[in-house]
C-alpha positions in Angstrom: 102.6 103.5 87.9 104.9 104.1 84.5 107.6 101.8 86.4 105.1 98.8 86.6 104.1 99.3 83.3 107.1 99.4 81.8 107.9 96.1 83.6 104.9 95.2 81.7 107.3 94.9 78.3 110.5 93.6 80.0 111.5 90.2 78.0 113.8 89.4 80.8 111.2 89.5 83.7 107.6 89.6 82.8 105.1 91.1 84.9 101.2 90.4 83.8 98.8 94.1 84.5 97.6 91.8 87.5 101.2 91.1 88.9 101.4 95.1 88.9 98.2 95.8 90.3 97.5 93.1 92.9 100.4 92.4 95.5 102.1 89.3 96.0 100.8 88.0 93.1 104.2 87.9 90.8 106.6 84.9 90.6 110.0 87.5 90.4 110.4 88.4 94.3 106.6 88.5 95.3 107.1 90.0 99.1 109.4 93.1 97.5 107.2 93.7 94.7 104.0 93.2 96.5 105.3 95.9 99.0 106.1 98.3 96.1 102.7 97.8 94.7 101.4 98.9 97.8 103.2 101.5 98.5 101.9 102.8 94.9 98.8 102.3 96.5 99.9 104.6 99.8 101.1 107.1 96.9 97.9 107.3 95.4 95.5 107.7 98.7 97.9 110.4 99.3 97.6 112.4 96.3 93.7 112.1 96.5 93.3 112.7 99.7 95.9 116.5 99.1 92.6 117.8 97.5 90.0 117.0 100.5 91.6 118.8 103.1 88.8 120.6 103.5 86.1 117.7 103.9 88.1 115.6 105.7 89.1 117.7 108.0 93.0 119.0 109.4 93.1 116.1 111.4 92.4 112.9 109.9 94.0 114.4 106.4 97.0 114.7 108.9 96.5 111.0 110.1 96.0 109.9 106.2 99.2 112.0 105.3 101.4 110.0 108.2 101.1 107.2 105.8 104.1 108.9 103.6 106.6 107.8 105.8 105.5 104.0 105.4 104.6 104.3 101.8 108.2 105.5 101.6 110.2 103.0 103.2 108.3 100.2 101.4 108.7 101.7 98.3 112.9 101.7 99.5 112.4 98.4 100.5 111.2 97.6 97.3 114.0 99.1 95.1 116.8 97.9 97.2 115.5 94.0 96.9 113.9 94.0 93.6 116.2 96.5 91.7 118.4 94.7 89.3 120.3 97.9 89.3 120.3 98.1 92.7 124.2 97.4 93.1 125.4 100.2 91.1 126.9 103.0 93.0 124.5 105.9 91.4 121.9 103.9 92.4 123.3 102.7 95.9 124.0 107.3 96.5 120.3 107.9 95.3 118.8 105.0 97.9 121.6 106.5 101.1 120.7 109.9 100.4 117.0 109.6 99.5 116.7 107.3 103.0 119.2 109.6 104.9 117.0 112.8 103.9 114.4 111.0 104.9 114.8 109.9 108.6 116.5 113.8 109.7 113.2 115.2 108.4 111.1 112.4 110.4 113.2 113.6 113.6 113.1 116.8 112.8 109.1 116.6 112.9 109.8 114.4 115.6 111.5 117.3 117.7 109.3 120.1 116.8 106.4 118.1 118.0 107.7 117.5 121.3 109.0 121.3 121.7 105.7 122.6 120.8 103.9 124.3 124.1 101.3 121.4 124.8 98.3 123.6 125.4 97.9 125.5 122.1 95.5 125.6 119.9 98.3 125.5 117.0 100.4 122.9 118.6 97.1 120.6 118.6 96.7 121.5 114.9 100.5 120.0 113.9 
């Protein structure tokens, strides 16, 4: 949220407090920085929703926590097509490393999940 409203003050690109909040609503790139705005959104169910495990339930906070990997990739999307930085090579190593971190843990969970013993009460539960 600071990003966007820092963008907010940018002389070089404006962004309006609606062109933050409401997705593919600004004239700079609207697809890549409507994307980013929702994956702000993502962000924010998901910090919510960390403090209702309890009402909501293992299961559907597991569901509603699946969303991460999504929220992520949009928000990567995002930065790589929108960034004017995005072509600097500290930038490029955060964006391989961040993505490359992030697709061996997804198949890491992958390949737990599909070692765990099918009949478990626990293996149900991940």
């Amino acid at each position: 949220m600071i990003h966007g409203l820092v963008l907010s003050f940018d002389q070089s690109i404006h962004f309006s407090l609606s062109d933050i909040l409401i997705p593919f609503t600004s004239d700079y790139k609207p697809i890549s920085t409507g994307l980013g705005t929702i994956s702000l959104y993502i962000l924010f169910v998901l910090i919510i929703t960390s403090d209702f495990i309890k009402q909501l339930g293992r299961k559907t906070w597991k569901a509603i926590h699946f969303l991460a990997f999504p929220g992520y990739l949009l928000a990567l999307y995002h930065g790589i097509t929108s960034g004017t930085d995005t072509q600097q090579p500290l930038i490029l190593g955060m964006y391989s490393i961040t993505g490359c971190t992030v697709l061996i843990l997804l198949f890491l969970r992958i390949q737990h999940q599909s070692s765990a013993p099918k009949n478990s009460k626990k293996a149900q539960e991940n």
